[in-house]
C-alpha positions in Angstrom: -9.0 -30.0 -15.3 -9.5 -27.8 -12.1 -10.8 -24.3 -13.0 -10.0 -21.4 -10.9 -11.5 -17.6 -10.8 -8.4 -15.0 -12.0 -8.0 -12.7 -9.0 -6.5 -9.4 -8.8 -3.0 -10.0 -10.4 -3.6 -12.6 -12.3 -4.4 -10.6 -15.3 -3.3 -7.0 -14.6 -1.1 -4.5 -12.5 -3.5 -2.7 -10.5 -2.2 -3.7 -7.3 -1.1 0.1 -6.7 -4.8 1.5 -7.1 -5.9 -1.4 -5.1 -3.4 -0.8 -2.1 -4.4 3.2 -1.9 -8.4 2.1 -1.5 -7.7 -0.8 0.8 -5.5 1.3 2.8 -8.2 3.7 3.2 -10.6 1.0 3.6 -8.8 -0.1 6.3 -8.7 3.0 8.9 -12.5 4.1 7.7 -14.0 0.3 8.0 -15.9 1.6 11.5 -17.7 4.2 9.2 -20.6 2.8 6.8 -21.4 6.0 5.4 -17.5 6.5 4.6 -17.4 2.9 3.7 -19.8 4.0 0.9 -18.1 6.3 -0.7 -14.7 4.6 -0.5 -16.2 1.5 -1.9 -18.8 3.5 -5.0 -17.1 6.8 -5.6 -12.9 6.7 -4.7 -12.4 3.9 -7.6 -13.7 5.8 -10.0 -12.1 8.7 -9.4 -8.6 7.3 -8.9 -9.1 5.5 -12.5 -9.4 8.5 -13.9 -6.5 10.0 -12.7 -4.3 7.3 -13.6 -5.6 8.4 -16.9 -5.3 11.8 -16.9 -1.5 10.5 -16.8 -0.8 8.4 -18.2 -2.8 4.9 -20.9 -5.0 3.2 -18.8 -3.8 0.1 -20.6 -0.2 0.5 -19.9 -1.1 1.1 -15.6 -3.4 -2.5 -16.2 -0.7 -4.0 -17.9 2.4 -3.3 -16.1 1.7 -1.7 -12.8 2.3 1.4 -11.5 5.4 2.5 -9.4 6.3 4.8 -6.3 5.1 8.8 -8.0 1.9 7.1 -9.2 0.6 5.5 -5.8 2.1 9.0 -4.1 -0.4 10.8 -6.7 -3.2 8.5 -6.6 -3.0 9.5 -2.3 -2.6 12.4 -2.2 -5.8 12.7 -4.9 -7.6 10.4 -2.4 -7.0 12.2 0.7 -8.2 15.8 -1.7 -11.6 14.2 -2.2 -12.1 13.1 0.8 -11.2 16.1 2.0 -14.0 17.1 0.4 -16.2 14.6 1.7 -15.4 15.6 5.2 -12.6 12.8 5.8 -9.3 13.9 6.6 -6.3 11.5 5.4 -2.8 12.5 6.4 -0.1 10.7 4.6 3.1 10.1 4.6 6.6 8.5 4.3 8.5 7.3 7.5 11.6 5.8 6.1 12.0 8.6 4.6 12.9 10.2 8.1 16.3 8.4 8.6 19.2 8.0 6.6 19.3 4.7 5.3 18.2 2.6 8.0 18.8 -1.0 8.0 15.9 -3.4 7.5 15.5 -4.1 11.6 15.4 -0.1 12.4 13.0 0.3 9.0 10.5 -2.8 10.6 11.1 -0.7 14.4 9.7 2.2 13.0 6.7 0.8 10.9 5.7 -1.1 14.1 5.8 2.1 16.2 3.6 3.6 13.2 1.1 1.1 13.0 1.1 0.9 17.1 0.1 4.2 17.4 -3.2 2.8 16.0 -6.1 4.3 13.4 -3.5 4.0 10.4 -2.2 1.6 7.5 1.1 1.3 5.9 1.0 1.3 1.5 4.1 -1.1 1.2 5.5 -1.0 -2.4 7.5 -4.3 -2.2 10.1 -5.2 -4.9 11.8 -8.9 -5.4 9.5 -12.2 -5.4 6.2 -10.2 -5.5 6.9 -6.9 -6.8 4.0 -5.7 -5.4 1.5 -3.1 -4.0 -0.2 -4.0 -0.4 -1.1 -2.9 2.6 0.2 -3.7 6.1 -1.6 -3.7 9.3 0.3 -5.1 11.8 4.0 -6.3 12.4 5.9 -8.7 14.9 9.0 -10.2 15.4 8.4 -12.8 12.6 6.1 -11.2 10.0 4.1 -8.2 8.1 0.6 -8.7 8.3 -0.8 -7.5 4.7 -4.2 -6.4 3.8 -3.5 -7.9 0.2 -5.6 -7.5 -3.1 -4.2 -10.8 -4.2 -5.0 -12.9 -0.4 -0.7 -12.2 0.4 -1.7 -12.7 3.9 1.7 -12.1 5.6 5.4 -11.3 4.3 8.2 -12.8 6.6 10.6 -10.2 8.2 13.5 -12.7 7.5 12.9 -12.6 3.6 12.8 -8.4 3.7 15.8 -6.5 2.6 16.2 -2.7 2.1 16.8 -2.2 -1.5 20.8 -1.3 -0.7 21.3 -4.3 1.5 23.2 -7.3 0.2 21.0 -9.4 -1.9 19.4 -12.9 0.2 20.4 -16.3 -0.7 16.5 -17.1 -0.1 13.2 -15.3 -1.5 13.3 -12.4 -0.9 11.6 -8.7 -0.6 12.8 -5.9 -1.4 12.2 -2.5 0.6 12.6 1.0 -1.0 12.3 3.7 1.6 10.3 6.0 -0.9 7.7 3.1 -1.3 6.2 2.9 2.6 3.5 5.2 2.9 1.7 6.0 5.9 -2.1 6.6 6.0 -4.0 7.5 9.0 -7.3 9.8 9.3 -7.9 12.6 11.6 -12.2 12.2 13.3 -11.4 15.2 14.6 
């Protein structure tokens, strides 16, 4: 029998507290001493706000959606605030009116062009799933992924009031993009 380790999904739902550090991971990474406190201090704190809210057990067990990752960064960019860091967040799609899934992929890729920032992508369908993107082409999302999803294919994305795919699909709520970027300033 082949044995291998459970990763991050395997057992629990944490993919939403895992997306909001890794996303912040990602546009500090050139800063050890703000790698530090990402890494030892932000985990603890964001457990216990998750719960403050709500049983700890239920967020492991079954996830957490959409207000719960908007809390969880907006409580990350506060103490890091405090640590001297400033995060800005937030929500691009939520700019145009229901924008089809090639104008929603446009306007991430301008987001993510403009450089020192990450996207929180809440994806439903096949995954249903927390991650973090960090670059898209023509073809794919390239993910930052608690779980090793290295890349998502444009082809299989949807926005949640599209017509349903024949194929695998993923399913994009305009709500559940967030974008995260920090201010050196």
């Amino acid at each position: 029998m082949s044995r291998h380790p459970y990763q991050q999904g395997s057992l629990d739902g944490l993919c939403g507290l895992y997306a909001v550090i890794n996303s912040i991971q990602c546009i500090v990474e050139h800063e050890r001493k703000v790698m530090s406190i990402v890494r030892d201090e932000l985990p603890g704190i964001l457990v216990r706000e998750i719960t403050r809210r709500r049983r700890f057990e239920d967020a492991f067990l079954y996830g957490i959606g959409t207000p719960e990752v908007a809390h969880l960064l907006e409580c990350a960019a506060i103490f890091l605030k405090r640590k001297w860091v400033s995060i800005a967040l937030s929500r691009p799609l939520l700019s145009v009116r229901k924008p089809t899934i090639a104008q929603s992929i446009a306007l991430l890729r301008r987001e993510l062009e403009q450089g020192n920032c990450a996207l929180v992508l809440g994806l439903g369908g096949h995954h249903d799933h927390w991650s973090v993107g960090r670059r898209i082409t023509s073809k794919f999302i390239a993910k930052y992924d608690s779980v090793g999803i290295g890349r998502v294919s444009i082809d299989h994305c949807r926005m949640a009031y599209e017509p349903k795919l024949k194929s695998v699909e993923h399913v994009v709520g305009r709500a559940s993009i967030f974008r995260v970027s920090v201010d050196w300033d």
